[in-house]
N, C-alpha and C positions, 0 to 999 in steps of 0.2 A: 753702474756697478752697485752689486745690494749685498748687504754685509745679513747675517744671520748666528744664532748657535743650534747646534744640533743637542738637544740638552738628553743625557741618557745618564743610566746608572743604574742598580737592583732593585727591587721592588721595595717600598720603602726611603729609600733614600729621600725622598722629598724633592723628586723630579717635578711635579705638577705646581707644590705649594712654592718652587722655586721661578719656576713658568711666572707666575701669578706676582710674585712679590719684583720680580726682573719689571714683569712687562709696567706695572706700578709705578715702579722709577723712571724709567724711561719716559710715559706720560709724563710725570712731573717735570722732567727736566727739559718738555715741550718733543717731545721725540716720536713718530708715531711708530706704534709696533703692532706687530700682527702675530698673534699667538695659533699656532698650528695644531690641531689635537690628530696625533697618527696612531695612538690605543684605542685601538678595537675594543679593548673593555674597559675604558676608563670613562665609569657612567657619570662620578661626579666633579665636576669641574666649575673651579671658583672663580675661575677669570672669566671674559669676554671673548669668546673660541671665533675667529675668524675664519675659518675652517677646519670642517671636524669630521675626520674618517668613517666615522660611523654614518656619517648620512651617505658611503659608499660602502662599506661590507662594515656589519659585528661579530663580534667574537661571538656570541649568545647564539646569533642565528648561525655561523657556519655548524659550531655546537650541535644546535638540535636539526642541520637539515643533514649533515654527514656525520652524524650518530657519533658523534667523538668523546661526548659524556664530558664529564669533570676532568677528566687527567690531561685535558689542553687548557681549560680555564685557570682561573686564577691561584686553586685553593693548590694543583702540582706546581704550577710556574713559580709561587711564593717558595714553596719543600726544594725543587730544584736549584731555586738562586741561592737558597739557605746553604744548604751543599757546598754547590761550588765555593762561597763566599767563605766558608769555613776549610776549606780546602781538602774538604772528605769523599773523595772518591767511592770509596768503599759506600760510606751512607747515603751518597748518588747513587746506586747501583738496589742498595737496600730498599730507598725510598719507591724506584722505578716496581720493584718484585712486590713489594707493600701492596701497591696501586694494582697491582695486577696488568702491568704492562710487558707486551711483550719484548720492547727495548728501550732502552735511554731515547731514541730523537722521539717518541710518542708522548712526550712533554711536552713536544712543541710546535705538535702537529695543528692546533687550532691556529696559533698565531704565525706560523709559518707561513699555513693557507692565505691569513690575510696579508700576512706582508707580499708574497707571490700575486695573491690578486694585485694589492695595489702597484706593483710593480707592471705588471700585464697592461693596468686601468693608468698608466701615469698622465696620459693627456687629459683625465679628469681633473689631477692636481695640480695640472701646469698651468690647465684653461681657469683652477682658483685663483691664484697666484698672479699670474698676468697683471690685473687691473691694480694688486698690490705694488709693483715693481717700483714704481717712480716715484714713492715717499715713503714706505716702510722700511722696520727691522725686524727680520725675522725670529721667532724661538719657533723650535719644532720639538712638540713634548711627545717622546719616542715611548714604546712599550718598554717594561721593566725588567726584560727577559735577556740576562748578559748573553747568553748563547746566541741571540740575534748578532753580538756586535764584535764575538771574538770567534766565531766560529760558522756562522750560514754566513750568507750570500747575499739575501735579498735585501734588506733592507740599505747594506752598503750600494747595491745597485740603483737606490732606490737614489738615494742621496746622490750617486756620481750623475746620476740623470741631469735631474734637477741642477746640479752645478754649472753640468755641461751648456745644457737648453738653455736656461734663464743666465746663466753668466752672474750663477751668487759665490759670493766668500765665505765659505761657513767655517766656523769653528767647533770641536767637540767641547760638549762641557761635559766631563764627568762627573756625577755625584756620589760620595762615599761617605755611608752614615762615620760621624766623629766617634759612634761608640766602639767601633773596631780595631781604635788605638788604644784603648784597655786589654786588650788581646793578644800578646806577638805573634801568636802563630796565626791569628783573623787578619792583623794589619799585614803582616807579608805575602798572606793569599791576595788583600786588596790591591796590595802594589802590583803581582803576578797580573792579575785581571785588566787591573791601567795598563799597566806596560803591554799586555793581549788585545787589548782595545784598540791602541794607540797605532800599533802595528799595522792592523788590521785592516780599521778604516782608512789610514790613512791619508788624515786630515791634522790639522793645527789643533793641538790637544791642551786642555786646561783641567786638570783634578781639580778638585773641591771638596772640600771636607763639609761635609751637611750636619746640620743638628748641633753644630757648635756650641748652643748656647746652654746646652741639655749635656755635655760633655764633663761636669763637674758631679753630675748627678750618677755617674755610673764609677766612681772611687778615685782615687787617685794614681795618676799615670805615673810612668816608672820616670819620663824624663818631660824636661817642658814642650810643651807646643813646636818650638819651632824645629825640634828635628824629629817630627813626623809627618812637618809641612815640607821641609827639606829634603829627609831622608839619603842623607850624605852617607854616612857609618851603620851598617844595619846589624855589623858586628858587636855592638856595647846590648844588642837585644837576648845574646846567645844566653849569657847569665839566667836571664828571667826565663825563655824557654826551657831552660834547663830544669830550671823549680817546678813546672806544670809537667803533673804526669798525666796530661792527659794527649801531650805533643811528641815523648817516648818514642810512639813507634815511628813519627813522621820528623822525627829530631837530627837525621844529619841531612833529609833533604832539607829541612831548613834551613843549617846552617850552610848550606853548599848555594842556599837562594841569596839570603844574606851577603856572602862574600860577593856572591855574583852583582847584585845591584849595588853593593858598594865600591867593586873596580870599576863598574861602568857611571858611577857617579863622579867617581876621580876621575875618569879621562873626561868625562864631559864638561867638568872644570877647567884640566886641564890645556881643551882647547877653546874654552872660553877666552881662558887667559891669553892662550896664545893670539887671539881675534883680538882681544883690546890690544894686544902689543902692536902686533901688526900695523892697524889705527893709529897708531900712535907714531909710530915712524914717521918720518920727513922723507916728502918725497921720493928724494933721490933715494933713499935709501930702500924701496920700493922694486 
């Protein structure tokens, strides 16, 4: 059995530089790991890439042999994650008419192509892997493109393959830059996103807050750390939303998210609770 994480998140998040400092540790602590590069455009990479998708399709070449231009490369895929992540439809929609695209999925037509090939090519990545199976741990550094992981197809396919064939345990990591908790109306789109994700793939899901240490540099948060790690009450955010007019027009869907991820935070306590009770009875009483 071979344990692995699926590591994913938006562009930026510091999916790669976290790849890199994992797999680091893991050495140290005598542990072998095999780091996976599945970005098609991700040309600079600081670890030791055990296997790297670009030596089966790049972004760059599908690019320039099926004429796709820019608006599948990196410079839309960064404008549309920006987007979503701020939870502005409207400026999705903007940014697409900008680019002179004829609709929203022409974002994600470059890396769609690749994740579809490698889907198509999977015995290429199975026949890597193989020779790794009997003493590694996996990270799989995924493109930065959330519409891959809450909304297509392929790359979740890609993943169930692989689980099914090789008989691996993966886990998702999410990553979510820390500066989006100076925000409430960014940090409740992030939650939306996770909770979209989690759904989606699912798989055994871990958020993460990235950039943590760079978190003091962007002002002062409204409350401490731990309840945006927690994220129990999303109702004590409504106050602060309320002062930003630049949330106005998107201000009772938020409160209406809010209340939402905080009942389902109570029930999920709830039968937390009820689980260690349970536990805890004597047999008989079973």
């Amino acid at each position: 059995m071979v344990f692995g994480q699926v590591v994913i998140g938006p562009p930026g998040s510091g999916k790669t530089t976290y790849c890199n400092g994992m797999s680091q540790f893991l050495n140290l602590i005598g542990r072998k790991v095999a780091v996976i590069n599945l970005d098609p455009a991700n040309d600079n990479l600081p670890y030791e890439c055990a296997i790297n998708i670009e030596d089966l399709i790049k972004l760059s070449d599908v690019m320039a042999e099926h004429s796709l231009g820019p608006n599948g490369g990196k410079q839309a895929r960064y404008a549309a994650s920006l987007c979503v992540m701020q939870g502005n439809l409207l400026l999705y929609n903007f940014v697409g008419e900008l680019l002179n695209l004829k609709n929203i999925p022409s974002f994600l037509t470059g890396l769609i192509y690749c994740m579809d090939y490698l889907e198509k090519n999977i015995d290429w990545l199975e026949s890597k892997l193989k020779p790794l199976l009997k003493d590694h741990y996996f990270l799989f550094d995924f493109p930065g493109q959330v519409e891959l992981f809450f909304l297509h197809e392929n790359a979740k396919r890609v993943v169930m393959k692989l689980i099914k064939k090789l008989n691996l345990r993966l886990t998702a990591v999410h990553l979510v830059d820390a500066h989006l908790c100076s925000d409430p109306g960014k940090y409740v789109s992030a939650l939306l996103l996770s909770l979209s994700t989690m759904l989606h793939l699912e798989l055994p899901h871990v958020n993460v807050l990235s950039k943590i240490d760079l978190i003091e540099s962007y002002g002062k948060l409204a409350f401490n750390l731990d309840f945006y790690t927690d994220a129990q009450d999303l109702t004590y955010l409504q106050h602060h939303l309320n002062q930003d007019p630049r949330s106005a027009k998107y201000r009772k869907l938020t409160k209406e998210l809010c209340e939402l991820f905080t009942v389902a935070a109570v029930q999920e306590k709830y039968m937390n609770d009820d689980e260690d009770l349970e536990d805890d009875k004597p047999d008989d009483d079973k």
